[in-house]
C-alpha positions in Angstrom: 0.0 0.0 0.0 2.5 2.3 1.2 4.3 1.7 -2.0 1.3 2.4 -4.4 0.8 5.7 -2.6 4.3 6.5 -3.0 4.1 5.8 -6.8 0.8 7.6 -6.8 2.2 10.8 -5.5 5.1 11.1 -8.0 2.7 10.6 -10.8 0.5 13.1 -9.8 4.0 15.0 -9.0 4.7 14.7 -12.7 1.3 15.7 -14.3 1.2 18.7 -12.0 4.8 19.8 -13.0 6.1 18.2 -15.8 4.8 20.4 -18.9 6.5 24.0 -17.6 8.8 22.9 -14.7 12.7 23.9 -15.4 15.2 21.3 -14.7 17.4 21.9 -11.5 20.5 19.9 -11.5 20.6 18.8 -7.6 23.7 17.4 -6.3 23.1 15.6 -2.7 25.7 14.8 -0.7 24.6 12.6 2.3 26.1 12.5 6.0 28.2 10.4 7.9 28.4 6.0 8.3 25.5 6.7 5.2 25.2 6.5 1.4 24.0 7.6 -1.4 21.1 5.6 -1.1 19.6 8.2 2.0 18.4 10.3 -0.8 16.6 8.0 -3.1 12.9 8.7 -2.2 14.3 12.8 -2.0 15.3 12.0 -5.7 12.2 10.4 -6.6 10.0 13.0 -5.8 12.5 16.2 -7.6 12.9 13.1 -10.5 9.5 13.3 -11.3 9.5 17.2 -11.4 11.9 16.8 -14.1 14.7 17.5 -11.9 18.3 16.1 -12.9 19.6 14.5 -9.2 23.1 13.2 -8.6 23.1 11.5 -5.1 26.5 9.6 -5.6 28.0 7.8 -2.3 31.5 8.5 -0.7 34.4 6.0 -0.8 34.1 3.3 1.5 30.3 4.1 2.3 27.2 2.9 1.2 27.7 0.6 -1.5 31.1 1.0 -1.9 31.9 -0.2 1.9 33.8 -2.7 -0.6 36.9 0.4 -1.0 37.1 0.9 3.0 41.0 1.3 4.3 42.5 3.3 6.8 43.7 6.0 4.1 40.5 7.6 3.2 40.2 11.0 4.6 38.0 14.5 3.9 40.1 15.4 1.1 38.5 11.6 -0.7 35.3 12.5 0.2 35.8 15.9 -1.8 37.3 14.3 -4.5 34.8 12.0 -5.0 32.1 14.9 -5.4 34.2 17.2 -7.5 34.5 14.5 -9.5 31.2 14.3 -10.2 30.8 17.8 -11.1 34.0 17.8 -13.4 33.0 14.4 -14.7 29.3 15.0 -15.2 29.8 18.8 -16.5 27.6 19.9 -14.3 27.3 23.4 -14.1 24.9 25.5 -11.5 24.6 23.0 -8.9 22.2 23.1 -6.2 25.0 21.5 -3.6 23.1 20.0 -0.2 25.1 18.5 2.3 23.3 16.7 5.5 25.3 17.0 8.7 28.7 15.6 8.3 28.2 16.3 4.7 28.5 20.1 5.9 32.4 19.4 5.9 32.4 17.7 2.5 30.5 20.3 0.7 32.1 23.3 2.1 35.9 21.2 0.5 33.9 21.2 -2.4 32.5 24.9 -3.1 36.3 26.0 -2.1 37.4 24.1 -5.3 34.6 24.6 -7.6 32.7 27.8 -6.4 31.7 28.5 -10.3 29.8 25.6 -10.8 27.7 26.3 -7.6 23.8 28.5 -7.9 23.0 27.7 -4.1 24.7 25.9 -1.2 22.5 24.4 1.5 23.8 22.9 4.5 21.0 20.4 5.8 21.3 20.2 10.0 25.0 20.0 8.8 28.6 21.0 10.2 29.6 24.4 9.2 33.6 24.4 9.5 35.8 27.3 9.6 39.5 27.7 8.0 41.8 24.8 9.6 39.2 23.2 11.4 38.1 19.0 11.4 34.9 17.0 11.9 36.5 16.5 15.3 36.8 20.3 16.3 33.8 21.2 15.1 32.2 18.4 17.0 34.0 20.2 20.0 33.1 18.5 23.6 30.9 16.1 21.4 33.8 14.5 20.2 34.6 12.8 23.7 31.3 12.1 24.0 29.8 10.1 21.3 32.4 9.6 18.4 35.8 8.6 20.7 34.1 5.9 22.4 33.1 4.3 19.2 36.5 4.5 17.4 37.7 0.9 16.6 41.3 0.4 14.6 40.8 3.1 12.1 37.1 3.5 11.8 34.3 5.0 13.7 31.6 3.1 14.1 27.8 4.2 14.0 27.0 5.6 17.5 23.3 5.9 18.0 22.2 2.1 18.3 21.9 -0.8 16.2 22.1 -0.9 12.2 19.5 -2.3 10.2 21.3 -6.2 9.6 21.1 -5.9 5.5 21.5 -3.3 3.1 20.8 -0.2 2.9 22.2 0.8 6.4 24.8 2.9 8.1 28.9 1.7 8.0 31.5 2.6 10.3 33.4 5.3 8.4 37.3 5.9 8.2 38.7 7.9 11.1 40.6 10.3 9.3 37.7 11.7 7.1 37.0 13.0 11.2 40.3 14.6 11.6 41.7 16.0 8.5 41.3 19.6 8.5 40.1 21.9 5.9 41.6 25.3 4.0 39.0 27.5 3.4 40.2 30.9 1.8 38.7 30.8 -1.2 36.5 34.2 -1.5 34.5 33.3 -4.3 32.5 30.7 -1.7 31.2 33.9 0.2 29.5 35.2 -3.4 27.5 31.3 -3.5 24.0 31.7 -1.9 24.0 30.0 1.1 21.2 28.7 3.3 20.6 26.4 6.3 18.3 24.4 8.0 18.1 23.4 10.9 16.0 20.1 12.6 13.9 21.2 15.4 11.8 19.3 18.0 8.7 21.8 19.1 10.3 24.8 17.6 13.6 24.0 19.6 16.7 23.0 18.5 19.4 20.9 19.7 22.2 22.6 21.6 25.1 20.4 19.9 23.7 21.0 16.3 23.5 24.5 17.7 27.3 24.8 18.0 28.6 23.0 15.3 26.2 24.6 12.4 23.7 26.9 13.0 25.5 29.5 15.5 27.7 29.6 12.7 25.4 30.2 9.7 23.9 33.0 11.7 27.3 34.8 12.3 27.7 34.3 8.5 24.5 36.4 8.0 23.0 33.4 6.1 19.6 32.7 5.5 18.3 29.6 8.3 14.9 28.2 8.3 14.0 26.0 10.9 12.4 22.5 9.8 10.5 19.8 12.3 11.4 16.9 12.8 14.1 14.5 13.2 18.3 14.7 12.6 17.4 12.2 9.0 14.8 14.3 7.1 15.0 12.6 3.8 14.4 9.6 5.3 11.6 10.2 7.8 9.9 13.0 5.5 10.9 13.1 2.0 8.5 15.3 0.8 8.7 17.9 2.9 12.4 18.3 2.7 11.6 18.4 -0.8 8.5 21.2 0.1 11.6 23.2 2.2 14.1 23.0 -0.1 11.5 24.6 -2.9 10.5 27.5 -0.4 14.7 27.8 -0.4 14.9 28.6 -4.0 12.3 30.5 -4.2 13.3 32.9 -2.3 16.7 33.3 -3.3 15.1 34.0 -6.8 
């Protein structure tokens, strides 16, 4: 049932849309211990728009947990999306990053700030020049990531995984404490947005810290979202309804 409402709604997605809708090229990059397959119901729905979506899954992750090793670090991850854009030719990319991803995407726009219309950063880290996952993460980092660090991975921290694919995977440690150069000027002429998850109108202290304080000091534009830290998988379509009142108004 659940699946025949699904496909109903991107149907009547299409009919509503299709005729006059321009084609966004979406370029989703997903958080950490995740995959590429996070987004797949998120590029379903902007799919059926008419939307071109690019949700591709960083080394070692996801369906490539196959390429894990000890070597991997932030500056894979941003190769593997830079890639894509290079690659693909893509050019005016809506770039979304969802919380680790924050890191990723900001290594990305400091490499290829041309190709990017609009940078969102979804409940995501927001890193400044020289810092890591782990000093963003700040006190966190003791928390809940050190206790789960096992040879040179970090394993998923909040519970169990689902026992077959798709699920989280522990993740390399270094992609944690590489640091990042971000000097680049251009990335401060990119639209920029974030949201930010909030449980009755309130959110979370640690996401606080490491993203949202710091969008705000950057004068960016934040719009508060309910619900849970995984959006596009608890709620789909309206991350998809947010991320359309986004671009909207940055037209």
């Amino acid at each position: 049932m659940k699946k025949f409402l699904f496909i109903f709604a991107i149907t009547f997605t299409t009919a509503c849309f299709g005729q006059t809708h321009q084609p966004r090229t979406f370029l989703l990059v997903h958080g950490a211990w995740s995959g590429g397959w996070d987004y797949a119901k998120v590029d379903a729905i902007l799919s059926a728009k008419g939307d071109i979506v690019y949700r591709p899954t960083l080394t070692g992750l996801g369906e490539r947990v196959h390429l894990s090793n000890a070597k991997i670090n932030l500056s894979t991850y941003i190769a593997d999306i830079v890639n894509v854009i290079k690659f693909e030719d893509l050019h005016n990319i809506i770039l979304m990053g969802h919380s680790f991803g924050g890191m990723v995407i900001s290594g990305v726009a400091e490499q290829v700030p041309d190709r990017i219309s609009q940078l969102i950063y979804l409940d995501a880290m927001v890193p400044n020049n020289g810092e890591s996952a782990q000093a963003v993460c700040g006190d966190l980092w003791n928390v809940l990531i050190a206790p789960n660090i096992k040879d040179s991975l970090v394993l998923y921290p909040f519970g169990s995984t689902k026992p077959t694919p798709p699920t989280d995977v522990p993740q390399p440690l270094k992609t944690y404490t590489e640091s990042l150069k971000l000097n680049n000027p251009l990335v401060k002429k990119i639209p920029t947005a974030y949201i930010v998850m909030t449980k009755n109108g309130k959110s979370d202290s640690a996401t606080d810290k490491m993203g949202v304080n710091r969008a705000r000091a950057r004068n960016w534009k934040v719009y508060n979202f309910e619900g849970g830290h995984y959006s596009m998988r608890e709620q789909p379509y309206n991350l998809v309804k947010k991320l359309e009142l986004i671009l909207q108004n940055e037209q």
